[in-house]
C-alpha positions as CSV (number, residue, x, y, z in Angstrom):
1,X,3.8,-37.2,47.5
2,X,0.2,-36.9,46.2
3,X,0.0,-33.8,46.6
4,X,2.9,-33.5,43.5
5,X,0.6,-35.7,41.5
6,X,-2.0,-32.7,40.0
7,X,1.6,-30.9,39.4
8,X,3.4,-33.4,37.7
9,X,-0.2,-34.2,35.3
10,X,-0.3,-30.4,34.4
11,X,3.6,-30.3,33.4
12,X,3.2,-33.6,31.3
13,X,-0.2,-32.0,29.6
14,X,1.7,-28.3,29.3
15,X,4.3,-30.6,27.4
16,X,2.4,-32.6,24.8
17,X,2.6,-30.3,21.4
18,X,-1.0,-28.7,20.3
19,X,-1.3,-30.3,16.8
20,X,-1.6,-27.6,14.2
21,X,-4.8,-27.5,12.1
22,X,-4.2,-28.8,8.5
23,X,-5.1,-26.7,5.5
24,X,-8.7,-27.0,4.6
25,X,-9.4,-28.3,0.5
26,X,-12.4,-28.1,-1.0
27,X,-13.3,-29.3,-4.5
28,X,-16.2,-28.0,-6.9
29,X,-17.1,-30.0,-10.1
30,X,-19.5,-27.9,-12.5
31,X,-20.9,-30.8,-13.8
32,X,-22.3,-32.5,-10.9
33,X,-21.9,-30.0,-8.2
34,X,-23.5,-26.8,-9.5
35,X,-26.7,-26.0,-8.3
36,X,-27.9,-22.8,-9.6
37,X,-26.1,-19.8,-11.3
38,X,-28.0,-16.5,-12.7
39,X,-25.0,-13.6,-14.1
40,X,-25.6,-10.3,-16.2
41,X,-21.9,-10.9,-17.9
42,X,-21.5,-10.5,-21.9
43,X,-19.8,-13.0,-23.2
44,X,-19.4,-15.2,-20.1
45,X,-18.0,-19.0,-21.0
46,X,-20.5,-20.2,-19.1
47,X,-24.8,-19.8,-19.6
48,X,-27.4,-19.0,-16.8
49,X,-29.2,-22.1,-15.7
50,X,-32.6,-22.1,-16.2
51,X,-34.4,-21.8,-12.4
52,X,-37.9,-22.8,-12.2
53,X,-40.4,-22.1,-9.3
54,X,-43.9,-23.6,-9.0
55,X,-45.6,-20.6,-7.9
56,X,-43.4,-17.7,-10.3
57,X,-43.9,-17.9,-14.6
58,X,-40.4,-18.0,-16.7
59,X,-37.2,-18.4,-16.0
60,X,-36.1,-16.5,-12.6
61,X,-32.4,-16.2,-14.0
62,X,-33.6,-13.3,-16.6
63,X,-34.5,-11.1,-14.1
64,X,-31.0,-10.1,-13.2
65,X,-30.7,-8.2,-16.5
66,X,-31.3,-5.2,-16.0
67,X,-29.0,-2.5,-15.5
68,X,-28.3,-2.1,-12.1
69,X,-27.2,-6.0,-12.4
70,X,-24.7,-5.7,-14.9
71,X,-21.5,-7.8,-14.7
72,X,-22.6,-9.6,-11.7
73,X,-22.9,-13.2,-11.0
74,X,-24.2,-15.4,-8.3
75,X,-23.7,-18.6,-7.8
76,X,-24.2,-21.9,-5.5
77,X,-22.7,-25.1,-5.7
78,X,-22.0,-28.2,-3.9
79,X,-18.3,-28.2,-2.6
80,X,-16.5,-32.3,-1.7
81,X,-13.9,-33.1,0.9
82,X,-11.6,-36.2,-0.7
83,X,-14.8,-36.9,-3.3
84,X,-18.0,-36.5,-0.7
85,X,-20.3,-34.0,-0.6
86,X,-19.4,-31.6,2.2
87,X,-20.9,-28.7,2.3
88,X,-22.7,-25.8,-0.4
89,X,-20.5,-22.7,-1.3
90,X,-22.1,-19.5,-3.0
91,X,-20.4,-16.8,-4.8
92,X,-21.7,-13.1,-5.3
93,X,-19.1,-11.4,-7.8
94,X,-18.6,-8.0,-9.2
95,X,-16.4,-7.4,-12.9
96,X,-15.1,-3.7,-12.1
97,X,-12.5,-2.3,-14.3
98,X,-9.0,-2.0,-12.5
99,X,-8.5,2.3,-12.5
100,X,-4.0,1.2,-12.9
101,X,-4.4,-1.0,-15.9
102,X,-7.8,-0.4,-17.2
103,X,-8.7,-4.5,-17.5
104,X,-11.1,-6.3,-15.7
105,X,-10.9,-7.8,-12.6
106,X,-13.8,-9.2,-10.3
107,X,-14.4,-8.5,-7.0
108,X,-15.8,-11.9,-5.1
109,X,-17.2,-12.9,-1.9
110,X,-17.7,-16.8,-1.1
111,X,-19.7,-18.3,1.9
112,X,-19.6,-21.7,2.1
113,X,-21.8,-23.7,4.8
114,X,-19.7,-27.1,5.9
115,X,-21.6,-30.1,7.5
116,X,-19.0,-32.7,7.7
117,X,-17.0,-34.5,10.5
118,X,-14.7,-32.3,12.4
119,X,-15.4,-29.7,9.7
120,X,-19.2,-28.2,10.5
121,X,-19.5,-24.3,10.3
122,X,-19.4,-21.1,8.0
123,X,-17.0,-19.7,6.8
124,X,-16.8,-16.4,4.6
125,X,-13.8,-14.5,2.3
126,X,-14.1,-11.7,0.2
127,X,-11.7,-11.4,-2.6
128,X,-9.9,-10.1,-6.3
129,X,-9.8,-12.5,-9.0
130,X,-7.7,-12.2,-12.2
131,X,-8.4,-15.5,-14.7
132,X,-6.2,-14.0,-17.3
133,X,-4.3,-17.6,-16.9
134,X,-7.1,-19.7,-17.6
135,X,-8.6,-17.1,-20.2
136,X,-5.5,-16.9,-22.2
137,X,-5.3,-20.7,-22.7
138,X,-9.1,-20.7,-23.8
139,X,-8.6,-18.1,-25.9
140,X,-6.0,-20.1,-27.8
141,X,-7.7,-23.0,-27.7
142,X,-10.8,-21.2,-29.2
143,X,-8.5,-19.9,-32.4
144,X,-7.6,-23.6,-32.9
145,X,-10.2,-26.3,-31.1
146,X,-8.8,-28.8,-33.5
147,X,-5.1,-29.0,-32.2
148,X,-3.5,-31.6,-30.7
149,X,-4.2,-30.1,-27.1
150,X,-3.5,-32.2,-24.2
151,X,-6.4,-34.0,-23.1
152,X,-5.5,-33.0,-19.0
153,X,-7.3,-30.6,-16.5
154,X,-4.9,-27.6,-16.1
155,X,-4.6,-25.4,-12.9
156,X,-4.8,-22.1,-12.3
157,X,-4.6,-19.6,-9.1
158,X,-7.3,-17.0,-9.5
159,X,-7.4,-15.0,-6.6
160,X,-4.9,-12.0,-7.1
161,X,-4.4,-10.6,-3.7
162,X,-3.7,-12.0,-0.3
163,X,-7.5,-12.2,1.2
164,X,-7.7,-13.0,4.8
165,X,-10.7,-15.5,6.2
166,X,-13.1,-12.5,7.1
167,X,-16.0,-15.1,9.0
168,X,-15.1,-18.6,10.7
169,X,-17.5,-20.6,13.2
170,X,-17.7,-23.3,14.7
171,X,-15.7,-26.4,13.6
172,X,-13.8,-24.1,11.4
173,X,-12.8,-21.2,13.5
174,X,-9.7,-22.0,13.1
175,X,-9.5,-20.7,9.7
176,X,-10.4,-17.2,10.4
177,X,-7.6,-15.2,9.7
178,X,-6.1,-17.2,7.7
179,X,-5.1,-17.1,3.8
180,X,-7.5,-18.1,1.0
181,X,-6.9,-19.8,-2.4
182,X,-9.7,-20.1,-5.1
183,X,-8.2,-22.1,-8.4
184,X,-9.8,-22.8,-11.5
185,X,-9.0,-25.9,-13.8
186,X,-9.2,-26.3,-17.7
187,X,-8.9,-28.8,-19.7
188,X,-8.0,-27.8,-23.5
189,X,-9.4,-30.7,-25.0
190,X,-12.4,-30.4,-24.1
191,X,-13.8,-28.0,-27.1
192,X,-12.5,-30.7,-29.4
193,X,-14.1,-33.4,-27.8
194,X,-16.9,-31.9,-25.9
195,X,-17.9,-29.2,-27.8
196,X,-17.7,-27.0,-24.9
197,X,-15.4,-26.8,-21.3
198,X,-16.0,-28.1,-18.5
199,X,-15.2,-26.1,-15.1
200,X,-13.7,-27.1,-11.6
201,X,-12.4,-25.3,-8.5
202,X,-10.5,-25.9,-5.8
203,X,-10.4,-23.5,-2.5
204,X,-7.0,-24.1,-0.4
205,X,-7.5,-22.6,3.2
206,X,-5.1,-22.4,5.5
207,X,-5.6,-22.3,9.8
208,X,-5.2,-18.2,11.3
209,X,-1.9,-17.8,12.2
């Protein structure tokens, strides 16, 4: 009879269902989350910040325009799990024209550094983006910043392919593979009462399959 006892324990652990890992959301707020960005984009919505070092004169975001720099952006940010600081994410993008359509689109890669419980690690994605959503309602809003626009954050899906979780480690291995969402929000109001917009994001990544 005790010899059944190991078998029986590894039928009842075989038995109890492996819970699934949940989908992964991370939130970035511009306005207190942003930590440096330096692009070489023409008339980008959003400015440079101005990046200081002790020991280097001027402002080190005005040496990424030159040519070879053009339409490229990098950027690094804080990213929050339910409202805390998590983790930092940075972005290196590309705007290459699309050969089919002849518009822009940007080529993106994110790697975001996690230290939070049960979610420490890298993780890395390369992407498309296509912000012609968001872009259209600014643009509108721009022709009128007066109107009687709804004073609510509006959200967008940016990424235009299917991308695939290229580097996961650690706590959140369990992500590579799997899909990624990047999605901007606007708020059309904001021109009229700010005098400018402000800019979140939300990444939605889902376990490998």
């Amino acid at each position: 009879m005790l010899r059944l006892i190991p078998f029986f324990i590894t039928v009842y652990l075989v038995s109890i269902p492996i819970q699934a890992a949940d989908k992964l959301v991370l939130d970035l707020d511009m306005d207190t989350d942003l930590m440096s960005m330096s692009h070489h984009v023409d008339g980008f919505l959003f400015k440079p910040t101005m990046n200081f070092s002790a020991n280097v004169g001027g402002n080190l975001s005005e040496i990424m325009k030159i040519d070879s720099m053009k339409n490229r952006l990098i950027a690094t940010a804080l990213v929050r799990i339910n409202g805390k600081v998590a983790g930092v994410a940075t972005e290196q993008e590309v705007l290459v024209f699309d050969d089919k359509t002849g518009k822009k689109k940007a080529e993106s890669a994110w790697l975001i550094m996690l230290s939070y419980p049960g979610k420490s690690g890298f993780l890395a994605v390369k992407q498309q983006e296509d912000a012609a959503g968001i872009f259209a309602v600014i643009s509108k809003v721009m022709q009128n910043p007066d109107g009687d626009w709804e004073d609510k954050f509006q959200r967008f899906l940016s990424t235009s392919n299917s991308p695939k979780v290229q580097l996961a480690v650690d706590d959140l291995a369990v992500y590579r593979g799997g899909r990624f969402e990047e999605y901007n929000f606007v708020n059309p109001a904001d021109l009229r009462n700010l005098g400018r917009f402000r800019a979140k994001i939300q990444f939605v990544i889902y376990p490998g399959e």
